[in-house]
C-alpha positions in Angstrom: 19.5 26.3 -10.0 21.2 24.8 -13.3 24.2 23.3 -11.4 24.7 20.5 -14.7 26.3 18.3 -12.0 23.2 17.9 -9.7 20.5 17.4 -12.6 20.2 13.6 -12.4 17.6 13.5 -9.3 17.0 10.5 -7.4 12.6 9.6 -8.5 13.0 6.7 -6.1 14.5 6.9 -2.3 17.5 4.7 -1.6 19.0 3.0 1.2 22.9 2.7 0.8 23.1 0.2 3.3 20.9 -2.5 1.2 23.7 -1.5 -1.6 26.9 -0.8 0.3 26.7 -3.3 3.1 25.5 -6.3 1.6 26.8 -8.7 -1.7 25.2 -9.4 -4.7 22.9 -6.3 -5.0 20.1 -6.2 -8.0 17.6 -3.4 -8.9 15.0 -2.6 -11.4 13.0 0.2 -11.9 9.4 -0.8 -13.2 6.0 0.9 -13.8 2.4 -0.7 -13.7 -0.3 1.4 -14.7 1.6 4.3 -14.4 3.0 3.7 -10.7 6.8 3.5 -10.6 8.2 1.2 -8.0 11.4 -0.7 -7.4 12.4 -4.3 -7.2 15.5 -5.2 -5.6 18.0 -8.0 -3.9 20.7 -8.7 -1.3 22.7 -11.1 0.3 23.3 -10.3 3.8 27.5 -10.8 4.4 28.1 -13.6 7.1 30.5 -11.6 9.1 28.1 -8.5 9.4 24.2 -8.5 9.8 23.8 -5.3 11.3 22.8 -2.6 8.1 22.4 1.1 7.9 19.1 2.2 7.3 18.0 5.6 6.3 14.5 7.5 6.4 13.4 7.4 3.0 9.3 8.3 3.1 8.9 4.7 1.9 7.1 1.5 2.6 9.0 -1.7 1.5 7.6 -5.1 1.5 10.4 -7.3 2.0 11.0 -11.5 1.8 13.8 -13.0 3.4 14.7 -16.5 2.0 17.3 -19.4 3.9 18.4 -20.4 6.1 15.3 -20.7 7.9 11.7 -20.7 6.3 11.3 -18.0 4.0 9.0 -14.8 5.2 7.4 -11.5 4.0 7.2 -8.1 6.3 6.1 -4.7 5.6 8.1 -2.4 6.7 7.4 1.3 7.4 10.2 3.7 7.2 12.5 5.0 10.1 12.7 8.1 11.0 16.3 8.6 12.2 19.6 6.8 11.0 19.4 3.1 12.6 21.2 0.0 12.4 18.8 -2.7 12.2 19.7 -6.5 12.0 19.3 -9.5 9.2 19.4 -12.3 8.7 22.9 -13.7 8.4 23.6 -15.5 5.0 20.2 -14.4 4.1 18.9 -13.8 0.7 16.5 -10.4 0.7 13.8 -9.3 -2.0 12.2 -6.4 -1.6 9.1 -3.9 -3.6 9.9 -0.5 -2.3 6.6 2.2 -2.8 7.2 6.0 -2.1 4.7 7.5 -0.1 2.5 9.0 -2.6 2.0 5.5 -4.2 1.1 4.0 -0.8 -1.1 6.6 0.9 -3.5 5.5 -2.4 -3.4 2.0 -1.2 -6.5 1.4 1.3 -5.0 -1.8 3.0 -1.6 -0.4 3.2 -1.8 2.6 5.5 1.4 4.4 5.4 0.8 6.3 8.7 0.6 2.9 10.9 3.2 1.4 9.5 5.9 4.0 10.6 9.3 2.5 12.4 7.1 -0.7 12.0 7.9 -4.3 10.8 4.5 -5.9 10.4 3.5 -9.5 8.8 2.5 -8.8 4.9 -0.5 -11.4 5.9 -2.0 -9.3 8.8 -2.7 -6.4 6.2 -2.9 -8.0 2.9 -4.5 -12.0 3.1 -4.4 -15.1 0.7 -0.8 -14.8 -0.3 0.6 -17.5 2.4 1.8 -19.1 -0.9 3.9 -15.9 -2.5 7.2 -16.5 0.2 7.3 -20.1 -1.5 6.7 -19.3 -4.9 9.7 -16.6 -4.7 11.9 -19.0 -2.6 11.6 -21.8 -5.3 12.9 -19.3 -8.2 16.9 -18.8 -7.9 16.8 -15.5 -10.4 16.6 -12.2 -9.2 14.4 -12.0 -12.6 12.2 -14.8 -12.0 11.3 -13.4 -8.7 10.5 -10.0 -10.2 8.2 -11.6 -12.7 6.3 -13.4 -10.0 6.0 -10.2 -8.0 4.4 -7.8 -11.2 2.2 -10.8 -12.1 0.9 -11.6 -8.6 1.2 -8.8 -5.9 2.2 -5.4 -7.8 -1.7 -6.0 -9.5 -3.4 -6.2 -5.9 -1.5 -2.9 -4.8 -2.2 -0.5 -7.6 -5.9 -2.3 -8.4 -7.8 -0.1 -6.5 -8.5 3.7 -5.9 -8.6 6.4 -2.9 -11.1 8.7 -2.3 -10.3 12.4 -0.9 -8.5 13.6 1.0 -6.0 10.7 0.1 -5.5 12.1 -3.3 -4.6 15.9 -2.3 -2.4 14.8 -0.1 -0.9 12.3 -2.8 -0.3 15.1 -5.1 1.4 17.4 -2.8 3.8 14.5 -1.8 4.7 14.5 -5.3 4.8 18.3 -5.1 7.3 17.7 -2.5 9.7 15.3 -4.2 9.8 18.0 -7.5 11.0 20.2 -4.9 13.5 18.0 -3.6 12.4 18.4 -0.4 12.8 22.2 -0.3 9.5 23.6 -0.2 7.7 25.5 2.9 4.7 24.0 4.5 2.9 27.6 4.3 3.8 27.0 0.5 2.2 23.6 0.3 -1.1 24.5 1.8 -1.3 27.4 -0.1 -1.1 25.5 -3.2 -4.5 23.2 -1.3 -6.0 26.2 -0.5 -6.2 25.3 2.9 -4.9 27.3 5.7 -1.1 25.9 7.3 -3.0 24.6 10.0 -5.2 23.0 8.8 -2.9 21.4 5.8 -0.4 20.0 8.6 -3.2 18.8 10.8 -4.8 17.0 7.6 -0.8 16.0 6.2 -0.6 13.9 9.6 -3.6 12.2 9.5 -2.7 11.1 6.3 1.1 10.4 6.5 1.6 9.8 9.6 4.5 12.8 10.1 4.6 17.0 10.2 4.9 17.7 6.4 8.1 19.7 7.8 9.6 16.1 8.3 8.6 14.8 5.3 10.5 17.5 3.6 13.4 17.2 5.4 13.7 13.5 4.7 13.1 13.7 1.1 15.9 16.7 0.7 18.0 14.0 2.5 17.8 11.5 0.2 18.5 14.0 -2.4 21.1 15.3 -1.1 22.1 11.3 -0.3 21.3 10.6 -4.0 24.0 13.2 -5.2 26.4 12.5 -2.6 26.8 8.6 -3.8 26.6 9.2 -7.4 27.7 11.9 -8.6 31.7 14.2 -8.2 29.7 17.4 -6.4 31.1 19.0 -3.5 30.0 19.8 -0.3 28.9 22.9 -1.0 27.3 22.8 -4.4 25.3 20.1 -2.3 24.3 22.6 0.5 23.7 25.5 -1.9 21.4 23.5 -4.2 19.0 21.9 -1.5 19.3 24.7 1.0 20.8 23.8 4.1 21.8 26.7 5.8 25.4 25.9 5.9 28.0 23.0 5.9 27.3 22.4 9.4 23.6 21.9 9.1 24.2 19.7 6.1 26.8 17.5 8.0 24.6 17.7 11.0 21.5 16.6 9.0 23.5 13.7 7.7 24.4 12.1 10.8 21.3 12.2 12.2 19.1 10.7 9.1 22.4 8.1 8.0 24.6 7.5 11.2 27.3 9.0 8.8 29.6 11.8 7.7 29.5 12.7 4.4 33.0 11.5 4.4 32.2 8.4 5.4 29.4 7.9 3.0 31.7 8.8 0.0 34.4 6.3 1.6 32.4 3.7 1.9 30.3 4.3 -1.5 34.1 4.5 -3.3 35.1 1.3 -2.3 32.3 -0.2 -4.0 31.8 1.6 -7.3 35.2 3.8 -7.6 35.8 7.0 -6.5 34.7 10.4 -7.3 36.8 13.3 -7.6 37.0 14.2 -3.6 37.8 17.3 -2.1 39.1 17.5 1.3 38.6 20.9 1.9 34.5 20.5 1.9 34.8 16.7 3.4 37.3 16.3 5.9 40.3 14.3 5.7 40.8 11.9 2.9 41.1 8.7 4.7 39.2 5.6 5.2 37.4 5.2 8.4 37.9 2.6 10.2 34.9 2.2 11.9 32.0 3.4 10.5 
């Protein structure tokens, strides 16, 4: 479709409540070697620790610095909305990879990581020091420098064999589509028969390509509803849910929210889009979200 409202698509998966929920939110986009990945920090609010957090097909590696000694996990993505808690008062940085960049990494396996929180030094040894070096800095800048000079080498340094890199390229195949692509389409594409490309998907990812897709068409869709003045259903029509309902329904499962509620709470934060209550609802704030 050549809807001009819905041409900016979303390269990298987000998660609204890192930006939404939290104070003093940074991001970068940066590419090393060719590998696009994206650097980012929050303060968790003292009077809420409890964030949203969305599927996104991603693997973050995440520090959390003060009030107690500073710490690094990888964390695998969810799949269903959750609301996980943080540190109070705590300052976050994170490296977020999309799944085609971490499937490639050998010591990073996407598919064990899922709904997972694990230690960055049970997978990945001799950086007990990187937590300190990043707590010492007080710049969301200088901690991104330390991070591409010391751990973004060590994560794209080293290649995959097959069948890491077929799978890697129909991942990407996947988010061109937005998510919307059949499964019988992506394995014909392998030349492999559906079977055998979902069976093969799996091992690799961890999930049913058929989940995959539906999580990356959500954070499309996601991706549109927070930044840009589309309606409901120029959403639905260009990602190809069914119907409002299935949208809507497919929203609260993967965010915990309405689409109402998303564009509520995204508006207080960066202004409003033109809203139109016919496709969301009614216009008010919720009070509980």
């Amino acid at each position: 479709m050549n809807n001009p409202i819905l041409t900016s698509i979303c390269t990298c998966p987000i998660q609204p409540g890192f930006q939404l929920e939290t104070e003093n939110y940074h991001q970068i986009h940066n590419t090393y070697l060719g590998f696009p990945h994206l650097l980012y920090q929050f303060t968790v609010c003292g009077h809420t620790n409890r964030l949203h957090v969305v599927p996104d097909g991603c693997i973050d590696i995440l520090f959390s610095f003060q009030p107690s000694k500073p710490i690094v996990e990888v964390c695998g993505t969810v799949l269903k909305g959750e609301m996980i808690t943080f540190k109070a008062n705590a300052v976050y940085f994170g490296v977020r990879l999309s799944a085609s960049q971490s499937i490639n990494i050998p010591f990073l396996p996407f598919r064990e990581i899922i709904n997972k929180r694990i230690p960055l030094n049970d997978i990945l040894k001799n950086q007990d020091n990187l937590p300190e070096l990043l707590a010492e800095k007080s710049s969301f800048t200088e901690r991104v420098s330390i991070i591409e000079s010391k751990l973004i080498p060590i994560l794209f340094g080293s290649e995959s064999a097959s069948p890491y890199k077929l799978i890697s390229k129909q991942v990407q195949r996947i988010y061109r589509a937005n998510g919307n692509i059949s499964v019988d389409h992506l394995a014909e594409e392998t030349g492999y028969s559906p079977r055998h490309f979902r069976k093969l998907f799996e091992q690799v990812v961890g999930i049913s390509p058929k989940l995959f897709c539906r999580i990356i068409r959500f954070q499309q869709a996601l991706h549109v509803l927070m930044n840009q003045p589309a309606t409901l259903l120029e959403i639905v029509s260009e990602f190809g849910y069914y119907d409002q309902s299935h949208f809507v329904k497919e929203m609260k499962q993967f965010s915990l929210l309405t689409p109402l509620q998303i564009k509520n709470l995204n508006t207080a934060f960066t202004g409003p889009f033109p809203l139109q209550p016919t496709d969301y609802g009614e216009t008010k704030t919720p009070t509980h979200l």
